[in-house]
C-alpha positions, 0 to 999 in steps of 0.5 A: 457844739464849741466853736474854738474862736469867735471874734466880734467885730469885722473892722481892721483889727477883727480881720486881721487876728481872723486871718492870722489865727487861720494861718495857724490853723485855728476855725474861726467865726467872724461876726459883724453887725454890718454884711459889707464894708462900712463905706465911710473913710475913718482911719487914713495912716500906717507905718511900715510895721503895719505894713508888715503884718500886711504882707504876712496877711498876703496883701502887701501887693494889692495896698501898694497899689490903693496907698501912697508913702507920704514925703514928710511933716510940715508945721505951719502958723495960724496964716499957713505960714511954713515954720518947720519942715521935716522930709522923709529922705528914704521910703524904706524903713527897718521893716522892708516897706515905706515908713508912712502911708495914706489910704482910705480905709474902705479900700482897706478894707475891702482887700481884707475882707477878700483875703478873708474869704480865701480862708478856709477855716474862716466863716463871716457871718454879717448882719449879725449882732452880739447882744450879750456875752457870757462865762458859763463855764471854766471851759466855754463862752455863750453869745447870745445872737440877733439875726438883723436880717431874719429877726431870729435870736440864737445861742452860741459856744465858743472856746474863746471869744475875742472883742473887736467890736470898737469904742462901744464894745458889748464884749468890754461890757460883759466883762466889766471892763471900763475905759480909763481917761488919760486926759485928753479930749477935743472936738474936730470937724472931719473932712473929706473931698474928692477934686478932679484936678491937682491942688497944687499942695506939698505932697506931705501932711500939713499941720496947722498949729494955732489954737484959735483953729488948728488943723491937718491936710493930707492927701490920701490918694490921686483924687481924695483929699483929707482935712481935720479942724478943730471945733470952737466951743459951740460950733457943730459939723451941722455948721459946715454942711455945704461946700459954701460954708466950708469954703473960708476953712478949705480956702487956704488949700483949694482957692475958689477952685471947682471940680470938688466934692463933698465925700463926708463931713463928720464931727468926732471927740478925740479921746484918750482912753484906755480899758482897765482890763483886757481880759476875762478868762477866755474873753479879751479885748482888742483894737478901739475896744480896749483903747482910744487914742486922737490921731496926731501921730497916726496910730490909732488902727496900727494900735488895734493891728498890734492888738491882733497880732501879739495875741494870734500867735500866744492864742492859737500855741495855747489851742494846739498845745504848743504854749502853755496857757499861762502864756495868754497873761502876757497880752494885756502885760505887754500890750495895754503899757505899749497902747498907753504909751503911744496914746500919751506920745499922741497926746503931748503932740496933740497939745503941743500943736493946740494949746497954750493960747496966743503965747502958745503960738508965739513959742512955737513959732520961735522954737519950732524953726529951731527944732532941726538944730536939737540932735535927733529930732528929726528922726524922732519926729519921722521915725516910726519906731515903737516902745520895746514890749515890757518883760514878761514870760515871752519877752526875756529882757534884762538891764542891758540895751539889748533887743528883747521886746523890739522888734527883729528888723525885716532885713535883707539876708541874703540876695532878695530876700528878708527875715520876713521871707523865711520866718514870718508867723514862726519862732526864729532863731537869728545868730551870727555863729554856726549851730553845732550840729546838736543845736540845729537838731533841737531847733528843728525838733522845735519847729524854730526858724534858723538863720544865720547872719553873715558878717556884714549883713544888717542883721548880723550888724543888729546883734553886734551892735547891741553886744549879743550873738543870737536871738529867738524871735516870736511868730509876731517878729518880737525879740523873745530873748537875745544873748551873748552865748547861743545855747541861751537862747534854745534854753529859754525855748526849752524853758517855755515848752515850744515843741513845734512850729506854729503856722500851718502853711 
């Protein structure tokens, strides 16, 4: 018997392409080498638009309360020295929720194994390794299984198979995939300690730029706290292995303080890499399986989120015959230049930060004071907007400025309530114009979303500024299409065979 979907990997990215194909009402099995969540704190940051898929996810509520937003940026010299600061001025961004937030990735992921198991078609199998994967046929995918708990071996089938299984993927093997180096790669030293009293730091992400040892605190939570140095040549994480021996790295933040504690010291390469493919007939890449990225700027777990949620919605419309099969070409299309481009934004910042010697430090701190006075440095810096998605057969973008491939803002409409309230996991058609009584019929029959923008409503704002009447957005919030004449939009989903809505709840 053929499972439909099999997803290998039970981190973030893995959970998250599991619940939403669920909510679409696709049978899923989840396997994970490890039966609970892996304890360690690894990825500590996500912006709004991850913050969003949380929400359609249904556990906005329940991050709200194990995050904080973070105020802002400090850059600081190679004697903590502030040379530049940048504040956060609102805690809501053009998604509804805080543009940056701190957690600790256990707790995380906790809420999302629990979600998980309110699913009814999903089934989690931990304790399980994928050993091999397999295209026996143009219709099925084999895996061949190993029980670590009972030591037996067995075969399975599935329609397709989704490899969400990290930097060391056994799915990007199978299919011959190799990881392309963008050129980047440094050792650092990874800190995390728990205190039992305030540090008395500002409440925001301290960078340290000085190539002799740059570095990074932040605050994750009421007691955890957070730091990254940069590893000299020859020096290990077996080096500071005690509270005695990180104390001349922590000085600067805790003094002689006690009532600290260790949680973890690790050493990691941070790279840039990106997989050459991401798909193979039926079997694709997603999340650390198919990119790589340092974390100067935080998206390294959004950037598998991403991953789940643009190909969730295109995977489960090709199952229930919604989308035509062809529509799966465009996740690696759209996503690997989208991952690629972030990369490289983490690595320019990355250098910036770390290299260049002593000259290096000497510019940054006589041009990095100086920053505020750029236009539109600030909000670049802040702002956690991401690149458009290219054209493909689902993004419908032209050579005007027009919105196709961003996102549709999740903006109030009416009273309390947002875009994402209404049309979250469904095909939307945002217009600021009245449907003829035909048009409202065929968007219906299509199972499309229909929404209408007052004058004076951010959304009805979005189109008039970009010179467009109405927009068809996909179930991932992506703009498919926008246009100046609203019977354009409802052409293209003609065009594309979209018959009926894709969430089942």
């Amino acid at each position: 018997m053929s499972l439909p979907v099999v997803v290998v990997g039970a981190g973030p990215a893995g959970i998250t392409v599991a619940t939403l194909l669920a909510s679409y009402g696709v049978e899923v099995l989840v396997l994970d080498r490890w039966r609970e969540v892996y304890p360690q704190p690894r990825a500590v940051h996500l912006d709004d638009e991850i913050y969003r898929v949380l929400a359609q996810l249904g556990v906005a509520d329940e991050f709200a309360r194990i995050s904080r937003p973070t105020q802002g940026l400090r850059l600081q010299d190679s004697r903590h020295r502030v040379i530049a600061e940048f504040r956060r001025n609102e805690r809501t961004g053009r998604h509804g929720y805080p543009q940056a937030n701190l957690f600790d990735q256990p707790d995380l992921e906790a809420l999302l194994r629990a979600n998980l198991s309110k699913q009814p078609l999903v089934t989690f199998r931990g304790d399980v390794e994928v050993v091999a994967v397999h295209q026996t046929s143009a219709a099925a995918v084999r895996l061949e299984v190993h029980d670590r708990t009972s030591g037996e071996s067995e075969t399975l089938f599935a329609e397709y198979v989704l490899g969400c299984d990290g930097a060391n993927s056994v799915v990007r093997r199978s299919i011959g995939a190799r990881m392309r180096d963008l050129g980047f790669k440094q050792r650092w030293l990874v800190v995390d300690l728990t205190a039992d009293h305030e540090l008395g730091q500002w409440d925001g992400v301290h960078q340290v730029c000085d190539t002799n040892r740059a570095a990074t605190y932040m605050r994750i939570n009421d007691r955890r706290h957070r730091w990254e140095f940069q590893l000299k040549d020859g020096e290990t994480s077996a080096d500071y292995d005690s509270l005695t021996t990180l104390r001349p790295l922590l000085r600067p933040w805790i003094g002689e303080s006690s009532g600290v504690e260790i949680v973890r010291v690790a050493e990691y390469t941070f790279r840039a890499q990106v997989a050459d493919r991401w798909r193979d007939r039926r079997v694709f890449l997603v999340g650390d399986a198919a990119h790589l990225t340092p974390p100067f700027i935080g998206q390294g777990m959004g950037a598998g989120i991403r991953d789940a949620v643009n190909l969730s919605w295109k995977l489960a419309g090709v199952l229930d015959g919604t989308l035509p099969e062809n529509a799966l070409d465009t996740y690696q299309r759209e996503r690997r230049p989208h991952a690629t481009q972030m990369i490289l934004r983490a690595v320019a910042v990355g250098t910036v930060m770390t290299y260049g010697g002593r000259v290096g430090d000497v510019l940054r701190r006589l041009v990095t004071p100086r920053l505020h006075l750029i236009p539109g440095v600030h909000a670049r810096l802040l702002d956690s907007v991401t690149p458009r998605l290219r054209p493909s057969l689902v993004v419908r973008r032209r050579w005007d400025r027009g919105p196709a491939g961003a996102l549709c803002p999740n903006a109030p409409i009416s009273g309390t309530t947002r875009f994402d309230d209404h049309a979250a996991g469904r095909f939307a058609l945002v217009s600021t114009q009245p449907l003829s009584a035909e048009q409202q019929a065929e968007a219906e029959s299509r199972g499309i979303v229909v929404l209408e923008s007052q004058r004076g409503e951010p959304l009805n704002s979005w189109l008039t500024h970009a010179h467009k009447t109405a927009a068809l957005v996909r179930p991932d919030a992506g703009v498919l299409v926008s246009s100046e004449r609203l019977q354009d939009t409802l052409r293209v989903a003609a065009e594309l065979g979209i018959r009926r809505s894709l969430t089942s709840r």
